[in-house]
N, C-alpha and C positions, 0 to 999 in steps of 0.2 A: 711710911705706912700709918702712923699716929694723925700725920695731920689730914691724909686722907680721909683716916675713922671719922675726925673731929669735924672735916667739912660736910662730910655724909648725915652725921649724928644732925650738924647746923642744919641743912638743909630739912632733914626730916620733919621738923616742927614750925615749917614755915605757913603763915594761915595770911589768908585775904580776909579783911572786912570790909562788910558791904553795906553803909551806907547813905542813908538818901533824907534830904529835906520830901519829898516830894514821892516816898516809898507807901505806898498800901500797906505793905506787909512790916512783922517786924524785924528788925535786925537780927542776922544772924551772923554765924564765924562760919566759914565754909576751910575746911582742912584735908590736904594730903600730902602721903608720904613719898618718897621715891625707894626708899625700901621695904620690901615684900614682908609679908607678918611671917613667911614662914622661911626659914633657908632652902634653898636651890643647892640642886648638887657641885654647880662650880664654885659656890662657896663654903660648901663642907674641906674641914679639915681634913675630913677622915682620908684616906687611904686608896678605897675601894667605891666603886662610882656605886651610884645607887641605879637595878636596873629596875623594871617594873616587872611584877610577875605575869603570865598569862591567867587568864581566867579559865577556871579548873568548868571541865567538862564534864557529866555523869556518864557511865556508860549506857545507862535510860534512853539516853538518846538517838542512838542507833540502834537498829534491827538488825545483828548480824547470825541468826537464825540460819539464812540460806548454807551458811561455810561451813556449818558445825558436820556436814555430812560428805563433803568434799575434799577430795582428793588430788592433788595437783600430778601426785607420782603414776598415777594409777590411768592405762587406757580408758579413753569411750568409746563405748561400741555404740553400733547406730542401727536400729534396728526400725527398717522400712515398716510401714502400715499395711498389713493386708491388702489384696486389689479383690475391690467386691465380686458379686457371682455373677458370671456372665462378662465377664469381661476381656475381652478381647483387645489383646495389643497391635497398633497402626504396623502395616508393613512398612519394611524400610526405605527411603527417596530413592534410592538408588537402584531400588529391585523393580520400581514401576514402569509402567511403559512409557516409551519417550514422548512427549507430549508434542503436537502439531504444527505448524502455522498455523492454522485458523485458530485453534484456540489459544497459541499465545496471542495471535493479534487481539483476538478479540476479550481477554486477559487486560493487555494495554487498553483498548480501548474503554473497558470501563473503567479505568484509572483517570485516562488524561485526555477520554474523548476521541473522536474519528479522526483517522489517518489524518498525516497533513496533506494527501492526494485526493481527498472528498469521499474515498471508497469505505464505505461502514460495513463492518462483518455484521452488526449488530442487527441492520434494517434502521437503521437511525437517518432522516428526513437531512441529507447535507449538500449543501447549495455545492457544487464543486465549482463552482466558474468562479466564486470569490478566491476559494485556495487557490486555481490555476495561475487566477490572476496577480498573485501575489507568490507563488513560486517563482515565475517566469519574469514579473518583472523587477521583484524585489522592491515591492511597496512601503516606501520610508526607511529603506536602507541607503546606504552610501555605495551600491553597486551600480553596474548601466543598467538605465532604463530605457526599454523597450516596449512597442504594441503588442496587444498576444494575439495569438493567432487561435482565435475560437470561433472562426466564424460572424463575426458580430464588427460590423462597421460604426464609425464613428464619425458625429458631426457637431460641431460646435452648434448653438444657436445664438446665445449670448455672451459674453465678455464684457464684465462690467467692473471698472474699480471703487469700491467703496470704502469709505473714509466715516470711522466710530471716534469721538469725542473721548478721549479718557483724561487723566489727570497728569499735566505737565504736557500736555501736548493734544497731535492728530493720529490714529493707529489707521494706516493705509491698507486695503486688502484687496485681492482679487477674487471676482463671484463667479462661476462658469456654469453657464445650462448647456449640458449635452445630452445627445440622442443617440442612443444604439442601438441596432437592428440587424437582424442578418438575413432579410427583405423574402422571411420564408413565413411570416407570421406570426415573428417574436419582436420585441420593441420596448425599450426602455428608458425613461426618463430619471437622470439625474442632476446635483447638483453639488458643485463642491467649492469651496474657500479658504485662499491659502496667502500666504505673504508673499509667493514666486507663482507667477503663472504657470510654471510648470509643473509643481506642486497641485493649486487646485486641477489643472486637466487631472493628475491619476487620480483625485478624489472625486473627480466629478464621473470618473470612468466605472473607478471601485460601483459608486453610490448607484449609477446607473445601472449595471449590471444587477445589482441586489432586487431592482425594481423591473426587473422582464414580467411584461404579462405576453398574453397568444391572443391574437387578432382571428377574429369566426371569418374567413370569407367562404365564399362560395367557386366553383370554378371557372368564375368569369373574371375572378381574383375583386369581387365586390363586395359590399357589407352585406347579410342575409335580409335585413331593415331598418327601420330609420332608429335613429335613436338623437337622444339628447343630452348632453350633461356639464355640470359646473362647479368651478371651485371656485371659493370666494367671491369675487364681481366678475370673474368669466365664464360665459354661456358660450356655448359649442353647439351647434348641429352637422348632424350627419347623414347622409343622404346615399342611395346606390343608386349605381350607374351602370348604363349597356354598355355593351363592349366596345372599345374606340374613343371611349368619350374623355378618359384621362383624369388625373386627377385634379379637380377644379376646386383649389383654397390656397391661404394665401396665412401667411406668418408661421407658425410654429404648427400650425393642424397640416400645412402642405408637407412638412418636414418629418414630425410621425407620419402620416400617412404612407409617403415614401418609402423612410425607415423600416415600415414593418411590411411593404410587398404590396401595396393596395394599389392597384391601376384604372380601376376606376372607380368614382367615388366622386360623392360634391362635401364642402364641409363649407363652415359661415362661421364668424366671428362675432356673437351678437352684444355682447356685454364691454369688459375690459380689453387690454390692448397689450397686458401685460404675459410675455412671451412664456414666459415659466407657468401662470395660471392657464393660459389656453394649453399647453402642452398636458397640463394634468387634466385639464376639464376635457380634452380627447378620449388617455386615460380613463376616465370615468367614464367617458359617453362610449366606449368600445366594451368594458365590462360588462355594462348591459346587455351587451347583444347576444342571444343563442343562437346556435344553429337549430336549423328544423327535426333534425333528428333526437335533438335533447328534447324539445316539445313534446313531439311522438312519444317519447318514454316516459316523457312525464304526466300524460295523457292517456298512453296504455294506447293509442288505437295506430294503425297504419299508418305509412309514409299519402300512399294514395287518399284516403280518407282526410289527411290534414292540408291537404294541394284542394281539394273540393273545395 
């Protein structure tokens, strides 16, 4: 224990000098000890460790105000707030009357929108041949697929496989232009693209159906008058025809035509050659057409008078 003291005491007073031919500054002794100026509790003698006290708190510092009136032994009673004048309490769920179908459906419907049958209690504007379409055949489900039977035939026009440039490779797809009609006056061009041809046909079927217009003929099953129309580089005309005469065009305008019931009729291809743009520029050129009786009202004067 003495020579420990004696090496500790040695050690204490050991000093580095510092220095230098070639020093700016002046010399000095730089000094330290390894023993602390003051004794640590593992080196007290004494007995009893030394702990630290806490630091004393005023009671200043809390607000305990709220408890001086409080009672833990003692009930609370709970005493409701008046109900103003005039006030009338709701009868109870159970005593009212049973509520409908129509007004639960129509309930749901403003929640989450028209049936998934097309049928709106509300008067709400709903395509129902899309939902059909997609009940019946299970449109992008894992179920069979099947044609629906809504009246509306279907015919390919185009089949085309297209190939997009992407990165690490070619991305292959299939593009389908079809025509649907149910040869009573209604007729619709779509289009759809998919990685399975099978896949594009229902998209091209869906997309088609979205796009029904109503062809004006007359009862010679011909256009009312001529018209014309275009989309992008395709120009279309349209022509009517007496009875017997058939229908005379050729690419995608013979194919609507058909589609939507027309038997006689001339149509021409004047511009592009692209089978998708003349089937819309048809499209166009049939919108334009009215019947003579929308004239007349629009006119205000008789059927007779507008034939003069």
């Amino acid at each position: 224990m003495a020579a420990s003291a004696a090496a500790l005491s040695s050690l204490s007073s050991l000093s580095l000098p510092s220095s230098s031919r070639f020093s700016l500054f002046s010399t000095a002794k730089f000094t330290f000890s390894l023993l602390p100026k003051t004794p640590q509790p593992f080196l007290s003698t004494s007995s009893s460790p030394i702990i630290p006290k806490p630091k004393s708190t005023s009671s200043d510092d809390f607000d305990t105000s709220f408890f001086d009136n409080v009672r833990p032994e003692e009930d609370v009673v709970f005493n409701p707030p008046e109900p103003p004048e005039g006030f009338v309490p709701p009868p109870p769920v159970d005593d009212g009357p049973m509520e409908t179908e129509e007004e639960i459906a129509a309930a749901y419907e403003e929640l989450y929108g028209p049936a998934f049958s097309g049928v709106s209690v509300l008067g709400n504007d709903v395509y129902v041949m899309d939902s059909k379409l997609k009940k019946d055949t299970g449109f992008r489900s894992k179920g069979k697929k099947g044609k629906v039977k809504d009246g509306f035939e279907e015919k390919i026009v185009q089949i085309r496989r297209v190939t997009k440039v992407v990165q690490g490779g070619k991305k292959m797809t299939y593009r389908i232009v079809m025509i649907v009609g149910n040869k009573k006056g209604q007729v619709g061009v779509g289009v759809g693209k998919a990685m399975d041809v099978s896949e594009a046909l229902q998209k091209s079927a869906v997309n088609a159906r979205r796009n029904i217009i109503t062809v004006p003929m007359t009862k010679y099953l011909t256009f009312p008058h001529r018209s014309e129309g275009d989309y992008g580089a395709a120009k279309v005309m349209l022509r009517p025809a007496s009875p017997g005469t058939g229908v005379i065009a050729g690419g995608s305008v013979r194919i609507v035509l058909e589609m939507a019931g027309v038997e006689n009729a001339l149509g021409k291809q004047l511009g592009s050659d692209n089978a998708l743009n003349n089937a819309r520029a048809t499209v166009v050129a049939v919108q334009k057409m009215r019947q003579f009786r929308e004239v007349a009202e629009e006119r205000g004067i008789p059927m007779e008078e507008l034939w003069k």
